[in-house]
C-alpha positions in Angstrom: 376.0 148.9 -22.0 372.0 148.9 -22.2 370.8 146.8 -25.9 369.8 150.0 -27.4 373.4 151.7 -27.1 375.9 151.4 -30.2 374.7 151.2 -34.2 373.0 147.6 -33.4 369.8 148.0 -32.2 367.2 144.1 -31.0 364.3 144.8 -33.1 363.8 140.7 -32.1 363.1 138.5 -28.9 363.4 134.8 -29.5 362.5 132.8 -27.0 363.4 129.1 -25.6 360.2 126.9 -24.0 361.2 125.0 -20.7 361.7 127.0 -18.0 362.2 129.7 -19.7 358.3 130.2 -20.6 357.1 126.8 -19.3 357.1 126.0 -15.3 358.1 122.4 -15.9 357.5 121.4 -12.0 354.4 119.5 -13.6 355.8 117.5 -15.6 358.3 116.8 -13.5 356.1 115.3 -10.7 354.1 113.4 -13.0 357.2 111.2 -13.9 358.1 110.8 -10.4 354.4 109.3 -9.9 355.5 107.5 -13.3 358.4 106.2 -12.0 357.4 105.2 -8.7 359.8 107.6 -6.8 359.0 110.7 -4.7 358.8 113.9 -6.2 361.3 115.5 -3.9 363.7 112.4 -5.6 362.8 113.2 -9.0 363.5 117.0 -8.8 366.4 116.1 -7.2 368.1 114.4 -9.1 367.1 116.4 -12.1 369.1 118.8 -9.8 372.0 117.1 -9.9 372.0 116.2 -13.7 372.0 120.2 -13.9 375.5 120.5 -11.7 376.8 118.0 -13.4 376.0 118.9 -16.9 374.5 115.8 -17.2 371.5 115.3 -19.6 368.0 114.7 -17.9 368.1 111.4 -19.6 370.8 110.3 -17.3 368.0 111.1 -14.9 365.9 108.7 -15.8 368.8 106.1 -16.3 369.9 106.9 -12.6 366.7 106.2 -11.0 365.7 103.0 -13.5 368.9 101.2 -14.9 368.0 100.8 -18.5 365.3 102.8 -18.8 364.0 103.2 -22.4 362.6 106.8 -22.2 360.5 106.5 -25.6 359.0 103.1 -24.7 357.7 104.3 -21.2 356.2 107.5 -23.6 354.5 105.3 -25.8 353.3 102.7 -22.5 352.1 106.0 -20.6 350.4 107.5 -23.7 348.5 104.2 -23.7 347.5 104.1 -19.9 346.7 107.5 -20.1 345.3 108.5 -23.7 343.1 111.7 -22.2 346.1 113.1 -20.0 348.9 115.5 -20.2 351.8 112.7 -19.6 354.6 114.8 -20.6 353.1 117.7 -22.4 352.1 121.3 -20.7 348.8 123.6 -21.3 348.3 127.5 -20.7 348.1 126.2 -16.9 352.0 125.9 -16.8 352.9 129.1 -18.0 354.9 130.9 -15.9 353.0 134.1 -14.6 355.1 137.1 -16.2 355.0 135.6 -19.6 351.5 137.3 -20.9 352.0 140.4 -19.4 356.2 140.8 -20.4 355.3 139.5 -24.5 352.7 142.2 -24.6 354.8 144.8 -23.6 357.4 144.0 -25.2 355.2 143.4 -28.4 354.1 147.1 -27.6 357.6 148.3 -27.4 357.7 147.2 -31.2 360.0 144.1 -31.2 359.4 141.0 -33.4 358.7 137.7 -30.8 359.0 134.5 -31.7 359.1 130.9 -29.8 362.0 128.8 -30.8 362.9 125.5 -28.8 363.6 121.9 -28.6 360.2 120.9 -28.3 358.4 117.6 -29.5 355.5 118.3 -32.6 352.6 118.5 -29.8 354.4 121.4 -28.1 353.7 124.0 -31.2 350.2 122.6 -30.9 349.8 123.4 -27.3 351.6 126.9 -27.6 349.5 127.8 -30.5 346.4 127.0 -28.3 347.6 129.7 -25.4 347.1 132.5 -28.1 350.2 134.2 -26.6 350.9 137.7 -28.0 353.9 136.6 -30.3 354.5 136.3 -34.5 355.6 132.9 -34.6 356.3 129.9 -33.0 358.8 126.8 -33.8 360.2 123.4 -32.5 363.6 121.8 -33.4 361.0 119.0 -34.4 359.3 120.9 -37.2 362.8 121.8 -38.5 364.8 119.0 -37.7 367.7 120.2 -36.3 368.1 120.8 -32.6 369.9 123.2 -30.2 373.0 123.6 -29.8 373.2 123.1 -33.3 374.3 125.9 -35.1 371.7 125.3 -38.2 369.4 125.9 -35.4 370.5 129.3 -34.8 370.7 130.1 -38.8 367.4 128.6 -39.1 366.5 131.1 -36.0 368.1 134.1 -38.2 366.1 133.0 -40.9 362.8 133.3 -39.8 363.3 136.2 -38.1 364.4 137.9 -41.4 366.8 139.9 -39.3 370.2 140.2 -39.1 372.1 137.5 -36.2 373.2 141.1 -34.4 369.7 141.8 -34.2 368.1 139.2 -32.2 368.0 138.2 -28.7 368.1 135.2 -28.1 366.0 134.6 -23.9 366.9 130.8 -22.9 367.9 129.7 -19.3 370.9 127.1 -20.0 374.6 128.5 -21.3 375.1 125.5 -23.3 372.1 125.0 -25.1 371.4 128.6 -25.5 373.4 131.5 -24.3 376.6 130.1 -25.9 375.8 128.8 -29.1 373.3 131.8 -29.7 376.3 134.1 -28.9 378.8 132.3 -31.8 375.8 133.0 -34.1 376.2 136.5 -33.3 373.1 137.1 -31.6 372.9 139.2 -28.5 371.8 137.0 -25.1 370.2 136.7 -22.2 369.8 134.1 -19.4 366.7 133.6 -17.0 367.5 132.2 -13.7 364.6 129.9 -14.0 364.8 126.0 -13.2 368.1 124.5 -12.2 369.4 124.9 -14.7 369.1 128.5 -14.7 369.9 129.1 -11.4 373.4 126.9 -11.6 374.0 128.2 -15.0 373.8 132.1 -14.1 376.4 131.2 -11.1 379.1 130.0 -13.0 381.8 132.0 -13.3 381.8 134.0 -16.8 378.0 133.5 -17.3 377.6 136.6 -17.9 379.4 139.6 -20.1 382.5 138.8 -22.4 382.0 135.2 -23.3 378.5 134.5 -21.8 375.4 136.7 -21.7 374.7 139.8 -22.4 372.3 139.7 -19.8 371.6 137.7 -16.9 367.4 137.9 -15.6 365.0 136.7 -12.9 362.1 137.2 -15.0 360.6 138.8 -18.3 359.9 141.9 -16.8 363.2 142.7 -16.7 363.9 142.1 -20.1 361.1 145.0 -20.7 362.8 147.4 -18.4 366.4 146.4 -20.3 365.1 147.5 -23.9 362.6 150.5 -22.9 
């Protein structure tokens, strides 16, 4: 069933950060040259936190027994006042975003930018004057996927019905799944490893997991023309 079948029509696109709009590999390999292990290591075993559904925290605690992640933030941020540390520019964009917003903007849907991101990530967004109407971080609101306030609060700003919105992440239990029990419709990117094991599983996609499983934003454009 295409989204535009049946008496619910997306009028919105909502749309998760990592790897869903943001090539992470950067940040990635600048903790591995943090930590003192090879980047091959790092992404890795980032890899293997996906399969496992293991946070990326355990990451961290895997390759540095007790690591304190906020500490090591607040020791780099010191070495390295001037750098990006573990923040993104324009330069990480993934290259279909620009061109898949603006047509989709000029199809007529309401975008917005809705993710777990620390406060400097709406700053940094902001600053890529992407073609959307709003953008928000489960720091500015307080509440955090897979929350379902996070969802209501999505609903809220949308100012459209749950039925309405579709929710674009690339992780079934952050997004596609607790997006869905809101009653928004969903689809999943196979971006990052978590995407790519995610949209593998068995039931990722249809009754009980997306609506819609994509390798990019284009096709997201091609689904709601």
């Amino acid at each position: 069933m295409g989204l535009n079948e049946g008496e619910i029509v997306v009028r919105a696109l909502v749309f998760d950060v990592g790897e869903t709009l943001i090539d992470e590999t950067r940040i990635w390999s600048r903790w591995a040259d943090r930590l003192g292990v090879t980047r091959f290591t790092m992404l890795g075993v980032l890899g293997g936190m996906a399969a496992l559904d293991r946070s990326f925290e355990d990451a961290f605690r895997l390759l540095r027994p007790g690591f304190d992640v906020e500490a090591e933030q607040e020791a780099w941020r010191r070495d390295d006042p001037d750098g990006l540390r573990v923040n993104f520019d324009a330069d990480d964009l993934y290259p279909d975003v620009r061109p898949a917003l603006a047509a989709l903007r000029g199809l007529g849907h309401q975008l917005i930018i809705a993710g777990n991101q620390p406060p400097q990530a709406r700053d940094a967004l902001l600053a890529m004057d992407l073609p959307v109407d709003a953008i928000h971080t489960s720091d500015g609101w307080g509440v955090a996927k897979p929350a379902p306030e996070f969802f209501a609060r999505v609903a809220e700003v949308s100012g459209r019905e749950p039925g309405e919105i579709l929710y674009v992440g690339d992780r079934l239990d952050n997004d596609v799944l607790p997006a869905r029990a809101a009653g928004m419709r969903t689809a999943l990117i196979r971006r990052g490893p978590w995407g790519h094991l995610h949209a593998a599983r068995p039931g990722a996609r249809g009754a009980g997991g997306a609506d819609h499983v994509v390798d990019d934003l284009h096709a997201l454009v091609a689904i709601l023309t």
